[in-house]
N, C-alpha and C positions, 0 to 999 in steps of 0.2 A: 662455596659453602653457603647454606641454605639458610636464613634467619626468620624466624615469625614475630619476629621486630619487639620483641615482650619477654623481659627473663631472664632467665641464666644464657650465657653464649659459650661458644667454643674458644678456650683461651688460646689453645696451640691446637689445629685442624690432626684428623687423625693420618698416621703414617706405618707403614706394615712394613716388615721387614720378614723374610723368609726365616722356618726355624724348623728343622724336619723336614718332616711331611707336610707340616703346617704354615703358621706363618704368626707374630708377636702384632699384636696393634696398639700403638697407643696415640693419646691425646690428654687434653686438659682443659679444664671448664672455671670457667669465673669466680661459680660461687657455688654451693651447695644447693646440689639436684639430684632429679635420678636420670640414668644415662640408660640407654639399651644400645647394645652393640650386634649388629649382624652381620652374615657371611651373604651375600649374594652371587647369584650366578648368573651367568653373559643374559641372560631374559630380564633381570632385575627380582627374580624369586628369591625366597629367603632358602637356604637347606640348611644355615644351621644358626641357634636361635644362640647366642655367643654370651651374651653375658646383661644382667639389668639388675640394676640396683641403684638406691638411694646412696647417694656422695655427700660424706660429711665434710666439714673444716679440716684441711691437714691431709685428705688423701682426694684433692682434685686434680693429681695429676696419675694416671692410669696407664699401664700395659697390660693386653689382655692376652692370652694365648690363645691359638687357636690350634687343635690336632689335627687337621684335615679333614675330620671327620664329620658327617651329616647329623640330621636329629636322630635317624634312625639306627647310627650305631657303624654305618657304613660307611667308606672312603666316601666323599663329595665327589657331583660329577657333574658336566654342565657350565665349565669353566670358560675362559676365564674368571676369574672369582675378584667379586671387588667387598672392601668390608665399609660397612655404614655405621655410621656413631648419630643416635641422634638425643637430645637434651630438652628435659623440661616439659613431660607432657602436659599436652594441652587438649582436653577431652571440647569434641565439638557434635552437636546433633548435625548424625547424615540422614537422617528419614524415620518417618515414622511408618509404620504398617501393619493392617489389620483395621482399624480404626473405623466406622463408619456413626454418625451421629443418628441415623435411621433406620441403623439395626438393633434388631434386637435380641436377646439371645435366648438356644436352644433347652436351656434349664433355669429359666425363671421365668417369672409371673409378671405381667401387669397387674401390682396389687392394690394402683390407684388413679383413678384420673380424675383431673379438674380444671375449669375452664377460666384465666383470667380475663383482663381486659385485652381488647382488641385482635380475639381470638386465638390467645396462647395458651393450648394443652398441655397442662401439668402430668408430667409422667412418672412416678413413683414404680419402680422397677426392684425385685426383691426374688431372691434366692431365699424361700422361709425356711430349708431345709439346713442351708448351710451359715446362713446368716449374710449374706452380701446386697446392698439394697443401694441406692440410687434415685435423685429426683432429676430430669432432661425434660423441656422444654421443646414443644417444636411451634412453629406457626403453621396455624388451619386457615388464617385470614383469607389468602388466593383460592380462586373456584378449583376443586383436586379433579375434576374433568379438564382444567388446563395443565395440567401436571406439574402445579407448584403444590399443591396443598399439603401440607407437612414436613414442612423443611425444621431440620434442625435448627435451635438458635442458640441455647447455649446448657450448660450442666450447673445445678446449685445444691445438689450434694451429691459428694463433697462440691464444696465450697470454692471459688475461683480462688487463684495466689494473689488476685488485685485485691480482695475483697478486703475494705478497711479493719485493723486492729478491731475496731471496739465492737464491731458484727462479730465477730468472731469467739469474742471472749465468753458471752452467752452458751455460745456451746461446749467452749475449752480448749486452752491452747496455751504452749508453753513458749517462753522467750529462752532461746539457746543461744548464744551468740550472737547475740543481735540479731536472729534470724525467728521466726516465728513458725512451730513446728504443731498442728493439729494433734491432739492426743488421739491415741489409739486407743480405742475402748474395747473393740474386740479384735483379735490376732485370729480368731477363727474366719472371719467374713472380711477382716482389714476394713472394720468400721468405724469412721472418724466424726462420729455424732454421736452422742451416748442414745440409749434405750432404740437402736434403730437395729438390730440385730436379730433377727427372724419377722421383720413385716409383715403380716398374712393382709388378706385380699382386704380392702376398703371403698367405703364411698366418702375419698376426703370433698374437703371445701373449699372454695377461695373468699374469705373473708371482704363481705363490703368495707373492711377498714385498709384491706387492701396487701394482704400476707395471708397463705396457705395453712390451712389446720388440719393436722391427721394424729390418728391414734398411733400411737409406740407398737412397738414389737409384742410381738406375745411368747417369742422364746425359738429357739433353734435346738437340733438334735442334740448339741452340744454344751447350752446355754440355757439353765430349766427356768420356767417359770418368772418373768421379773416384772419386779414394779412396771404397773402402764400406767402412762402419759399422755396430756394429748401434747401434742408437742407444733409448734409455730415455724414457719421457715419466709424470708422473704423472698420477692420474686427473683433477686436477684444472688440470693445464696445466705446464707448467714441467718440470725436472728432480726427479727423485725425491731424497727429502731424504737426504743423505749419500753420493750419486751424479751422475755428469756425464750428462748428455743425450748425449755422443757416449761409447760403448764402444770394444770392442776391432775391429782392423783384419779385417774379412774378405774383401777385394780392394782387391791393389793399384792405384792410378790408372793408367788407359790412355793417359792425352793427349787430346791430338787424332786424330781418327778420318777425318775428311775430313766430305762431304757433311752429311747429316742425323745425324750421330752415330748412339746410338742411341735415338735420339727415339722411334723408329717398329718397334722391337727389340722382341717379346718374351721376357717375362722373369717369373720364377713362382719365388718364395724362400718356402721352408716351415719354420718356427718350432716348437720345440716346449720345454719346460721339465720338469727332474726334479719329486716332489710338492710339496719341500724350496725351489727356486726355485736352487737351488745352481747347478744346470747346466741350459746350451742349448745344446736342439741344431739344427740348420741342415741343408738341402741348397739347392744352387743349381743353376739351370737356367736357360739362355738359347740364342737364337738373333743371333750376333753374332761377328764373326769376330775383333775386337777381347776377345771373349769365351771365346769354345772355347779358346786355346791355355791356359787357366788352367782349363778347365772340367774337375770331376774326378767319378767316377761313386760318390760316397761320403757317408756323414750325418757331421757335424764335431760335436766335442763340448767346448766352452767355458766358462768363467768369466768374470761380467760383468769382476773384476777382471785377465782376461788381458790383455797388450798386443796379439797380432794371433791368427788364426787357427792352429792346431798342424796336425799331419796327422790324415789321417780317425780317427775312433772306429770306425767299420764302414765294410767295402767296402775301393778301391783307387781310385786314380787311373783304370785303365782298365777299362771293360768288361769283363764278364763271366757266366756264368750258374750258379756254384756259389753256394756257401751263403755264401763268403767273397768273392763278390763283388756288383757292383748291374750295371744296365742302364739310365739311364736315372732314378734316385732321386727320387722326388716327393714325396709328403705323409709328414710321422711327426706323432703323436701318442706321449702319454703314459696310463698308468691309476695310478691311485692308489698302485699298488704299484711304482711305477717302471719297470712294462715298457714297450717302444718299439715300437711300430709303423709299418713304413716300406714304402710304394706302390712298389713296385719295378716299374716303368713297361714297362721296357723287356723283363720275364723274363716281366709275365703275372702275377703276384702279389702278392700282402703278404705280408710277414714278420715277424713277432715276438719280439722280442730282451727277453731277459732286464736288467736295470742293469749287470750287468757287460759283458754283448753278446754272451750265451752265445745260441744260436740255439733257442727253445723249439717252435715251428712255423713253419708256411706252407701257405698256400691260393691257389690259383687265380681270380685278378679278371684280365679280360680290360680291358688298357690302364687299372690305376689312376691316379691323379691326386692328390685330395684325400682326406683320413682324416681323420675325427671321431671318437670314442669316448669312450662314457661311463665315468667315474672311476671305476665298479667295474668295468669289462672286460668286461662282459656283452652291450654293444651297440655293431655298427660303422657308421659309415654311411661308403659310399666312391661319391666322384664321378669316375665314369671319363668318359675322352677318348682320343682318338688321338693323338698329335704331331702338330704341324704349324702354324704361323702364324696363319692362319684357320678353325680347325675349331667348327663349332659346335655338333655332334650329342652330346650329354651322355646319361650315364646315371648319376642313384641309386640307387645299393643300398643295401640297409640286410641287416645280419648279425647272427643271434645266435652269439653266444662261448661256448665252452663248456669249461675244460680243452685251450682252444687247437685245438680243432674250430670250424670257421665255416659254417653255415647261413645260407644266403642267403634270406631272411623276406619280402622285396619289394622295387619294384626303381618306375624312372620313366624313359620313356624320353620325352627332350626336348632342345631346341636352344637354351636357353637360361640354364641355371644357368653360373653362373661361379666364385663362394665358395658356401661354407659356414660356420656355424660353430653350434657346439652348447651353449645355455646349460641348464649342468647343475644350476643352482640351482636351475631350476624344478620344479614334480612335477605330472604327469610331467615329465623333460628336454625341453626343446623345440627342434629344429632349426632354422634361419634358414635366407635364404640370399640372393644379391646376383644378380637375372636382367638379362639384356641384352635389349632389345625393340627392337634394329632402328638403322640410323645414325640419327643427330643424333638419337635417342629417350632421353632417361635411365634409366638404368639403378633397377632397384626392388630394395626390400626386403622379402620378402615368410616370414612363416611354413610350415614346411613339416607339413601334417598325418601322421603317421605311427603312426597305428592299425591293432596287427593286421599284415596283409599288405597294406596301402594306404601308399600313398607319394601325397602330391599339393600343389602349388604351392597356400598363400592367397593371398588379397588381399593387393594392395602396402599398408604403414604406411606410403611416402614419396610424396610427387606430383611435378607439372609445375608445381607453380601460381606461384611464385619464379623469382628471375631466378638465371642460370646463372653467366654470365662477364660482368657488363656495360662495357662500354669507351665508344665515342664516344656522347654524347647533344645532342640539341636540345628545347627546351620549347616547347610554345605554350601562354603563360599563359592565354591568351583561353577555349583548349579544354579547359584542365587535363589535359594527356595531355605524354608523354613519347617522343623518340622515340629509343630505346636502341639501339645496335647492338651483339649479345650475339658472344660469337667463334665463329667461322666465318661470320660477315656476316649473320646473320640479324640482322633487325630488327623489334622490339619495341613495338609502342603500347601504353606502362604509362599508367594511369587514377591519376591526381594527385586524384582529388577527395576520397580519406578515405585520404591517404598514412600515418594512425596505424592504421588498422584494414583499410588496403585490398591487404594484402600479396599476393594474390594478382591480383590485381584487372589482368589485363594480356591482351592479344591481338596476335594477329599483326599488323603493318603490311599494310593492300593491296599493296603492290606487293612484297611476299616476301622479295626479296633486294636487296645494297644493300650498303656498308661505310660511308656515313659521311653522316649531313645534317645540312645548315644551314637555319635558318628568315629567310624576311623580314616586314616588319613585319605583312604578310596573313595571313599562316601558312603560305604556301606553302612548298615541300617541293624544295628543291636536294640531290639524293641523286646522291653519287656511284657510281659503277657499276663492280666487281669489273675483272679485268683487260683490260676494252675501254677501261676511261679512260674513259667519256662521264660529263656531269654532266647527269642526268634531273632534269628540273622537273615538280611535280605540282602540282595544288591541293589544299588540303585534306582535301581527301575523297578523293583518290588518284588523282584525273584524268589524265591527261597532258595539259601547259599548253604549249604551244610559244612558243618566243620569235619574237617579230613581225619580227626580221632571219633567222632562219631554218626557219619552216616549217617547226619541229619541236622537242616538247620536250628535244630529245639535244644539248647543244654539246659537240661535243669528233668525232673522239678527241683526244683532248688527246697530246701527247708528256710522255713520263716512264715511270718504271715503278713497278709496285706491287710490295708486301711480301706479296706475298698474298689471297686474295680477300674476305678479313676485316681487312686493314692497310692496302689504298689507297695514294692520295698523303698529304700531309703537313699537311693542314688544307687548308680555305676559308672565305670567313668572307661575309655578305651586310650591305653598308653600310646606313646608313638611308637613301639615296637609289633605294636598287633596284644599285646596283653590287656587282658580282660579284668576289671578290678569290680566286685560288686559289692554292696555296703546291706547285707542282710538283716531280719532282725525278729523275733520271736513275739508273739502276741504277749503285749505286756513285759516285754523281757527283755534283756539285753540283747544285741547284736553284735557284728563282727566283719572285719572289711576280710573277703576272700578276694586269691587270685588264680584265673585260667590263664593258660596258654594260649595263642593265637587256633590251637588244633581244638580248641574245645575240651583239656583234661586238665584236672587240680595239679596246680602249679604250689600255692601256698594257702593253707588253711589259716583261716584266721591270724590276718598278717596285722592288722589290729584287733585285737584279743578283745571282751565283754565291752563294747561299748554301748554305753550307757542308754535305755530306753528313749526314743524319740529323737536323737540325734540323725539329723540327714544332711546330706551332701555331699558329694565325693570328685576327689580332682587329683590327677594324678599329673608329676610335670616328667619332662625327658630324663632327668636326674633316675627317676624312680623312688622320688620325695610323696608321700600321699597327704593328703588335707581332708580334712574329715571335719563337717559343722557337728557341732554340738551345743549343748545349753547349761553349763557348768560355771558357776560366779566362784570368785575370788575367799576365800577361808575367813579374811580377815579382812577391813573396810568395808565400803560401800558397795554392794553389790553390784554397781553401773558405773560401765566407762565415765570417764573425768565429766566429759559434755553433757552427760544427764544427771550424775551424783547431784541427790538434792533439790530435782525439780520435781519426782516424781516420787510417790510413795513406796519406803525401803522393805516392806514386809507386805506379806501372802493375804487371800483373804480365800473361804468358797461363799458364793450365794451370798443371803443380805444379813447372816446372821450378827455381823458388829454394826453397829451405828459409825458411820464415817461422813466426810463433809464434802460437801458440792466441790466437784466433778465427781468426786471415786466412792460416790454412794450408787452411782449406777450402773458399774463394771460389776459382773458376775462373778468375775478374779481381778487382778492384776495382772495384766496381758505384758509388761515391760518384765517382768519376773519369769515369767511362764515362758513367753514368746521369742524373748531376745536373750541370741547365745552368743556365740563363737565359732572360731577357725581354729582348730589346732592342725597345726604339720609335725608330721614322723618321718624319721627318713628309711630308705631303702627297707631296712630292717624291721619298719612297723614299731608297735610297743601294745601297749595297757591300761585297760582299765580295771578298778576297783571299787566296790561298793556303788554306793547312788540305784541300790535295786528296788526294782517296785512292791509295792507289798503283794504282788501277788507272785513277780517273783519269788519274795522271799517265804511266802506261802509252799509253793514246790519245795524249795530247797528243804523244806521241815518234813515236807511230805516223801520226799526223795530219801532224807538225810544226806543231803549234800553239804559238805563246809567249806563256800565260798575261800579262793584263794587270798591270803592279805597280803597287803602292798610292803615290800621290802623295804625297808628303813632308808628314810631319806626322801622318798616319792613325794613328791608334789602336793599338797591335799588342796581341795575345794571345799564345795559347797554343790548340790544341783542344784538344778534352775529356781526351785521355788523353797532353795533354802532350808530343804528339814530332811536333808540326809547328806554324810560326807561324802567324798566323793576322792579317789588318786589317780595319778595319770603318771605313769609311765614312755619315756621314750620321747617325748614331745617335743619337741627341739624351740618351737616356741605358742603363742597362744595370744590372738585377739578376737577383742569384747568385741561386738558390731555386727551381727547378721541373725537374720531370720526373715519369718518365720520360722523360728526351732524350740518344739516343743519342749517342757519336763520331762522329768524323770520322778517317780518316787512316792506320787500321792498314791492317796488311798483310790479305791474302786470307786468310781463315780466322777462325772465331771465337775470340776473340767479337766480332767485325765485324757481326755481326746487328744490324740496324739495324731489326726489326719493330718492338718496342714502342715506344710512344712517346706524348706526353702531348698534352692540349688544353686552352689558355687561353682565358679568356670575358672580355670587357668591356663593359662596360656602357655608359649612354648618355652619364655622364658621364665617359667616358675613363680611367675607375676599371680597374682590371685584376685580374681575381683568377686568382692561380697556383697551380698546383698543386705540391704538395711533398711527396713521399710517405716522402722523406727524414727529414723532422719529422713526417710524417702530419699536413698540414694542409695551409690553403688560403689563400697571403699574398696580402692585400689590398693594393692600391695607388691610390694615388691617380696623375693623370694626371702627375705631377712623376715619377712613379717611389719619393715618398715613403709607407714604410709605413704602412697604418692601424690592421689587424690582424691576426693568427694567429688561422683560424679552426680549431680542431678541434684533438683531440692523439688518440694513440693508442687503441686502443680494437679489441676484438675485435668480432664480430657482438652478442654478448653485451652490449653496452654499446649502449646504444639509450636512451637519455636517464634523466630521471626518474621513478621506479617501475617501471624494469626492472634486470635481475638485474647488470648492474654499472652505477648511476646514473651516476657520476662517471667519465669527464667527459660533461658532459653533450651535448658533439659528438665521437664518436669516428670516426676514419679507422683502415684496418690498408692499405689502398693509393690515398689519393687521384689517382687519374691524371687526371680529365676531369672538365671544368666546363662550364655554362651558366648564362648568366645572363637571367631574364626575370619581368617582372608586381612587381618589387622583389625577387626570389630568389633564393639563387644553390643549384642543384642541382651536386649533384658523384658522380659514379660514380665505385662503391668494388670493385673488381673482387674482392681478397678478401673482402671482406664482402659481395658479391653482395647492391647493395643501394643504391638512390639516396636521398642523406642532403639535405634541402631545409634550405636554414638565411635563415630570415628577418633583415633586418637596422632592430633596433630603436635607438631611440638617446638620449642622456642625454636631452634636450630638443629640443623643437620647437614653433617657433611660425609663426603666417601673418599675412597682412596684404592687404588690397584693393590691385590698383592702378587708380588712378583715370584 
């Protein structure tokens, strides 16, 4: 008998005794645990997954039975057969994979760089579409013709787990248990800093005082319109010590915008700072009609400690082409001596203002953009462009200074710089700069050699070799490969076999594209397919596997609508008998779990009946138990599990229309309402839902005449997610608070109704459940009662990658658990801001076997 020296133990070792065909096993445990019992075969393989559950006071002593029978329904074979009892799990990190601190991913932006001391490029990294953003650090200090230049060093937002209380509080964070839990501000991007939730492209700063300045978000497709900030960061994560992480106001909130917001907006905010660190100064620039009636053709000039934005320091509100006014304002820079330099886009020029903003020169750049300049004024480098949405045709110049005379020195003509920025610690100074290579290609960081009269693009310091965005996955333990679906529905086979060392180690799936697969017990490959709705079957290897009722590996179209060609429907999940369960769902409407046969034909319609809009996840155990996430609060009380009741605010909001108090005046909604739902289990038989319809459901139904069926007296009532409609459930055999991403149900047309994101539950064989909870940053185990076993994982930046990396403790950290699988005894969980699948073995106090005879 096997001990992990920690825990509950085995009081009496377990003992089988033949009964049938099968055979009785029991034992007996110390104290109150959970036990898992299996059947193994002369290899040591599991074939039948026997019994788990949580052991109260009064029944730790146990007999299990066992029929002889496999998971699949079939006599066991493979024997001798020995049964295993093991107690008290004990979740441990087995590896991490995907991970690379150099990569960078396939649908975001470099939306900012900036050079601190001692040659550390500030990387501000931003999904403006979806809302997911990031600041990573690398060092440029080593020559990058030696092949150090760009090494990763660490990530500060989010924020490391070491980073002290009082950093932290600045930006917001809640005490749960003695544990300290980063609010979520948005559920859409999993953003754990307020106002940073659609970044668009920048020129931040690094403050001679010695902490990072950049402007706030401008809004995401989902997210319209919101107060902007300049907002403060230190080098080392957190808010700067005797400073707030959000400044002063330099646009007011727009609202709601309609359609895509501006998701899809460009937008290009240039930073600059006096030598002193006293003063910044700003111009802004956008293409956004929510935007122009505020857009003013001017440089602003501020103090961190101002409350919002004053009028220009240079220029006017409108247009113009004297010396007192811009055209069009794009990059400033600073020199040592306080002079400004400002891209005057729209006139043809730079200009050079003295600190008080006396006008000292001007020279002729044809469509400037971006300005660098070295701190003794002697060297310019300026990246011109054209206006316009999509222009890609770039030029660098580089200029010597002289007395306010500019020489144009050399120059680069190319289609692909995007930033710049100039670290001037180096000697000589060294140029950067952030290129674009092409859709769905990530974007690089590359040295810019400028010798002389030569201007020329280095080698990228960043790669491909890392995952991007990872969201849905499926395992085959058998093959040790993973099968990721990164956003925009590419799919991913990451190589599990040296998950500590194999961070690059990953290739495209054969079949390309895809939003979402399930494995069965072969390994074969149920991939759902972008918005034609079919469910493609492969084998292993990539085949196309047809199902035997229909002569072809495609079932479907299926009716329902997707979120996109990288969001799909709402789960599927592949039984151990070969049955096919898929969690469908109507644009705006309720849905419904269906089930196929192994041959490809409706086996059971709607075996959970109208479930409620936005609900995803789907897991089915050997029993023929189904688990379905949802987002439906409690009728009566506090809308939030016991752990959060009362930390967070109990009611809905949209946009900035109430006045509310630091933190929750800069959420667009309430993402703890909206975003965090539940697990309910149905048995065999499925069951129901009632009401909780959208209004645009309920629109149809008037337009139909249809009269929704109501719930039989007795049924269960709720609440949806965001509280303003009831809600019954039928059938449920039970129901826990703790998982998402899982959108509402219920609002009105308009965001935040966005119902893309959204989370995936795994179960195991033993009907165990493990959820995801990005809320706590973890992953609640359950056993098949619905009673907990454990919280796996707590917070934790990329940076925190177990023991003997740069934040050990803890030693499983999550920054956005949203997706799980479970397979080979493991449960993998894709950590989309961590860009990074965290494998966690589950070991456990004691364990022993026994023959049965």
């Amino acid at each position: 008998m096997a001990s992990g020296g920690e825990g509950p133990e085995l009081a009496s070792a377990p003992k089988a005794e033949r009964a049938g065909q099968g055979a009785r096993v029991s034992f007996a445990v110390t104290q109150p645990t959970d036990v898992e019992v299996a059947i193994l075969d002369a290899k040591g393989s599991i074939v039948r997954h026997l019994f788990a559950r949580v052991l109260r006071a009064g029944a730790l002593r146990q007999e299990i039975a066992w029929d002889g029978l496999a998971d699949d329904g079939k006599p066991a074979s493979g024997g001798p057969f020995r049964a295993r009892v093991a107690v008290g799990t004990v979740p441990r990190l087995a590896g991490i994979a995907g991970w690379d601190g150099q990569s960078l991913g396939s649908r975001e932006t470099v939306a900012g760089m900036a050079f601190g001391p001692g040659g550390e490029l500030f990387l501000l990294l931003s999904s403006g579409w979806h809302g997911r953003s990031e600041v990573r650090v690398l060092d440029t200090s080593a020559s990058p013709s030696a092949g150090r230049g760009g090494k990763y060093l660490r990530t500060i937002m989010p924020y490391p787990a070491s980073l002290p209380k009082e950093r932290s509080a600045a930006i917001g964070h809640l005490e749960v248990e003695g544990e300290r839990l980063p609010i979520v501000f948005s559920g859409h991007g999993g953003n754990l800093h307020p106002l940073t939730s659609g970044i668009k492209k920048q020129r931040m700063v690094f403050s001679p005082k010695g902490h990072l300045v950049m402007a706030s978000a401008v809004g995401t497709m989902a997210e319209h319109g919101p107060p902007r900030h300049l907002l403060a960061l230190a080098p080392g994560g957190g808010a700067p010590e005797g400073m707030g992480f959000v400044g002063p106001l330099i646009l007011p909130a727009r609202a709601f915008i309609g359609g895509s917001g501006e998701g899809g907006s460009p937008f290009f905010d240039h930073l600059a700072t006096s030598p002193d660190g006293e003063w910044i100064y700003l111009t802004m620039s956008g293409d956004s009609w929510a935007f122009n009636k505020f857009r003013r053709h001017a440089v602003f000039r501020l103090r961190w400690t101002d409350e919002q934005l004053g009028d220009p320091f240079l220029g006017k509100p409108e247009p113009g082409d004297d010396d007192a006014h811009f055209n069009d304002p794009q990059g400033i820079a600073t020199d040592t001596q306080g002079n400004l330099y400002v891209a005057d886009r729209g006139n043809n020029r730079v200009m050079l203002f003295a600190p008080e903003g006396k006008v000292l020169s001007k020279f002729a750049v044809q469509d400037p953009e971006q300005l660098a300049v070295h701190p003794d004024g002697r060297t310019l480098f300026v990246v011109a462009r054209k206006p316009g949405k999509r222009v890609a045709e770039t030029t660098l110049l580089k200029f010597a200074l002289d007395g306010g005379a500019a020489k144009e020195t050399a120059r680069l003509e190319t289609k692909t710089i995007e930033l710049i920025a100039l670290d001037a610690s180096a000697s000589p100074p060294r140029l950067w700069a952030a290129v674009s290579r092409g859709y769905e290609q990530p974007w690089a960081i590359v040295p810019v050699a400028s010798d002389g009269g030569h201007l020329a693009l280095g080698q990228p310091v960043t790669n491909s070799s890392g995952l991007g965005h990872p969201m849905f996955l499926a395992v085959d333990a058998a093959r040790q490969r993973a099968y990721v679906t990164e956003m925009a529905g590419r799919q991913v086979l990451l190589d599990l076999r040296a998950p500590d060392a194999g961070n690059g180690r990953w290739k495209l799936a054969p079949y390309k594209r895809g939003i979402e697969c399930a494995l069965d017990r072969e390994g074969n490959v149920y991939m759902m397919n972008g918005y034609k709705l079919f469910l493609e079957r492969y084998d292993p290897e990539g085949k196309p596997l047809p199902f035997a009722a229909l002569g072809t590996h495609k079932l479907g179209p299926l009716e329902g609508a997707v979120k996109g060609p990288d969001l799909g429907l709402r789960g599927h999940a592949i039984a151990p008998n070969g049955d096919i369960y898929i969690l469908r769902m109507a644009f705006y409407s309720t849905g419904q779990v269906d089930v196929y046969s192994p041959d490809g034909k409706l086996k059971k319609e709607a075996l959970v009946a109208r479930v409620v809009h936005g609900s995803s996840g789907l897991g089915v155990d050997p029993a023929g138990n189904v688990y379905v996430g949802s987002n439906i609060k409690p009728a009566e009380g506090s809308p939030y599990p016991a752990w959060l009741a009362g930390k967070v605010p109990e009611t809905g909001w949209v946009w900035w229309r109430q006045k509310r108090d630091v933190p929750w005046c800069y959420p667009y909604y309430n993402a703890y309402l909206y975003h965090l739902g539940c697990v309910l289990k149905f048995p065999p038989t499925g069951g129901e839902f009632f009401g909780g319809y959208s209004s645009h459901e309920e629109d149809e139904h008037k337009k139909q005449g249809i009269t929704p069926p109501k719930p039989p007296e007795g049924t269960p009532r709720y609440k949806s997610g965001y509280l303003n409609a009831d809600v019954w459930v039928k059938g449920a055999l039970w129901r826990h608070a703790g998982y998402g991403p899982c959108p509402t149900s219920g609002l009105n047309w308009g965001d935040p109704s966005c119902t893309c994101f959204n989370a995936r539950l795994a179960v195991d064989g033993y009907g165990r459940v493990f959820a995801p909870n990005p809320f706590r940053f973890s992953v609640e185990m359950l056993d098949t009662d619905g009673v907990p076993i454990a919280r796996i994982g707590r917070y934790g930046n990329a940076d925190s990658a177990g023991p003997g990396s740069k934040v050990p403790e803890p030693e499983i950290a999550f920054a956005w658990p949203a997706f799980t699988a479970f397979a080979g005894g493991k449960l993998y969980v894709s950590d989309s801001v961590n860009r990074r699948i965290v494998v966690v073995r589950l070991d456990h106090a004691a364990t022993a076997e026994c023959p049965i005879p």
